[in-house]
N, C-alpha and C positions, 0 to 999 in steps of 0.2 A: 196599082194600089200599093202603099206604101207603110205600115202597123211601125208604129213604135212606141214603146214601151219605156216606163221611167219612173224605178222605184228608189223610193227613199231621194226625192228630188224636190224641195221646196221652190215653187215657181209664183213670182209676185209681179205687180202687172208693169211697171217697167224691165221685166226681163224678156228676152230672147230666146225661143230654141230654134236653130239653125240645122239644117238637115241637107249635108253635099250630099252628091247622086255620081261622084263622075261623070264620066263620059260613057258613059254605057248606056243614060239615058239622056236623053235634050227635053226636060220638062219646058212647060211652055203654058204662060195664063196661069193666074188665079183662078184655083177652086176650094171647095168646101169640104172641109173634114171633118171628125166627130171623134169628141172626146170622151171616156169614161173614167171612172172615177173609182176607187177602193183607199178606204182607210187600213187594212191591216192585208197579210198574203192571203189570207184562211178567208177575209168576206168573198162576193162575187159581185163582176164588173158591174156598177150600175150608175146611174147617173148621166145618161146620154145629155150631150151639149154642143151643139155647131161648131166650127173653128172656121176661120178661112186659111185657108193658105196660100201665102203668096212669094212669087218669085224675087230676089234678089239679084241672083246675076246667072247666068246662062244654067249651071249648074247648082243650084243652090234655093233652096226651098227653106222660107219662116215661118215661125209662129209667132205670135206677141203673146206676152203673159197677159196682158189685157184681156185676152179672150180665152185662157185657160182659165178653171178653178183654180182659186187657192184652198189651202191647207187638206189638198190633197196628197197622202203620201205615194200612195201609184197611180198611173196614169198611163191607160191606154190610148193612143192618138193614130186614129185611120185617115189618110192622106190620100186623095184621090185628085190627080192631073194628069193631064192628057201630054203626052209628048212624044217622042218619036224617035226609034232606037237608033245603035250606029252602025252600022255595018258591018265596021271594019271591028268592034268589039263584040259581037254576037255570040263570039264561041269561049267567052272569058265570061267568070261570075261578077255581077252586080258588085259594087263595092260601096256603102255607104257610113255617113263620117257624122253622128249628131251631141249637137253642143249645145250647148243649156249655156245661157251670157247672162249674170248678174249684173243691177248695176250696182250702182254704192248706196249703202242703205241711209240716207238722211233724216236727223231724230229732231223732230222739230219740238220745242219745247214753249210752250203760251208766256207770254208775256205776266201775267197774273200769278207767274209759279218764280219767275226767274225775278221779277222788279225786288219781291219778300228775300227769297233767299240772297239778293246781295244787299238786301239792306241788313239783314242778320248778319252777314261775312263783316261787313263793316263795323258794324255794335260788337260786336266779337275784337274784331282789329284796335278800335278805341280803347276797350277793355281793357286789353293782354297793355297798351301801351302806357294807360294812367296807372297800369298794377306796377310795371317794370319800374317807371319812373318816379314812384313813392319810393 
């Protein structure tokens, strides 16, 4: 079992949080997490919601913002996969490394807003050009 916690962290559903584990653990399989939810530090956790979790590469555990809430500002995330310790690291602490990956936010703008305002840039442009040249 794995809790992690992420305050004051805007997550939208093209992002990533990525969760290393070292080598102290060899997760293994997808499974199912559960996320909760708080808008301020002072409320109390609520808002249970599934996650899945799933592997990336030997050591390294996702989440997709897809499957978090947005416009949550904290956000507890319980992680639960099965794997299988090392041996040779058993007597060393856990060391884990997580990262929240934005992608780039794209502003897409309707055609019905953009066709008007360059036709006003233009009547504007003709303008300034009949005033100069009187």
């Amino acid at each position: 079992m794995l809790i992690l916690q992420l305050n004051n962290v805007s997550v939208t559903k093209d992002d990533e949080i990525t969760v290393a584990v070292n080598d102290y653990l060899n997760p293994f399989s997808p499974q199912d997490g559960v996320e909760y939810t708080r808008k301020t530090s002072d409320d109390l956790w609520s808002g249970e919601h599934a996650v899945t979790v799933m592997p990336k590469d030997l050591q390294t555990e996702v989440l997709l913002g897809s499957e978090l809430k947005n416009g949550a500002k904290s956000r507890l995330i319980c992680m639960s996969f099965p794997s299988s310790g090392n041996a040779k690291r058993e007597s060393e602490m856990p060391e884990y490394v997580a990262t929240v990956t934005s992608s780039p936010r794209t502003v897409t703008v309707p055609v019905w807003v953009v066709i008007p305002a360059g036709l006003v840039i233009a009547l504007i442009v003709v303008f300034v050009r009949k005033k100069r040249a009187a």
